[in-house]
C-alpha positions as CSV (number, residue, x, y, z in Angstrom):
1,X,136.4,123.2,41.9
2,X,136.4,119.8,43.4
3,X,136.4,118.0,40.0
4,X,139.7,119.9,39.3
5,X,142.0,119.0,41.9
6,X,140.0,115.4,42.6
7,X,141.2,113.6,38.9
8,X,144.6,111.8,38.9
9,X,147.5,113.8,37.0
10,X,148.1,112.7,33.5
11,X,151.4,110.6,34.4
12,X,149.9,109.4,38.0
13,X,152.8,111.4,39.6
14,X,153.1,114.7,41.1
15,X,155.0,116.8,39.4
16,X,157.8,117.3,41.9
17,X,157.8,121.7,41.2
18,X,154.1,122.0,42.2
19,X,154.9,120.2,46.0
20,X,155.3,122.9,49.0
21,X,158.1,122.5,51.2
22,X,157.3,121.1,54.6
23,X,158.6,124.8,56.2
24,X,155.6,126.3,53.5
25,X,153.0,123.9,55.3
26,X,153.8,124.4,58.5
27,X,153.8,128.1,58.2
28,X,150.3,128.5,56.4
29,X,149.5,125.9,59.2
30,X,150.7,128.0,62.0
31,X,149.3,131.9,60.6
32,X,145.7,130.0,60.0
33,X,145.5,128.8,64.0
34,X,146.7,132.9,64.8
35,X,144.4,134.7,62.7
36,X,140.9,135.2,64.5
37,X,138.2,136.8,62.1
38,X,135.1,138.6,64.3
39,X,132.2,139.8,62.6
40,X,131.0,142.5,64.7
41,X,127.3,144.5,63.2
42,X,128.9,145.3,59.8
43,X,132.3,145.5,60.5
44,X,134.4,142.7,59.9
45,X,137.6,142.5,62.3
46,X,140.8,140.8,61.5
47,X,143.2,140.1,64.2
48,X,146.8,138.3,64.2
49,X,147.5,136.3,68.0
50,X,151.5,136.5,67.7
């Protein structure tokens, strides 16, 4: 996986339809600090801190 996204494109520029917007980052961002995972004997709990 890391040889797939570590080589330089073809043209050496991103191709402008594959950038997130900044609103996109900052969300994904902002949902990963809120979600705690506990692993709890087999059970696996999943919580959101909104």
């Amino acid at each position: 996986m890391q040889k797939m996204y570590s080589r330089p494109s073809p043209s050496g520029q991103v191709n402008k339809n594959m950038v997130p917007k900044d609103q996109t980052v900052t969300f994904l961002l902002n949902y990963s600090k809120a979600l705690r995972v506990f692993d709890y004997q087999n059970i696996t709990f999943e919580t959101l801190l909104n």
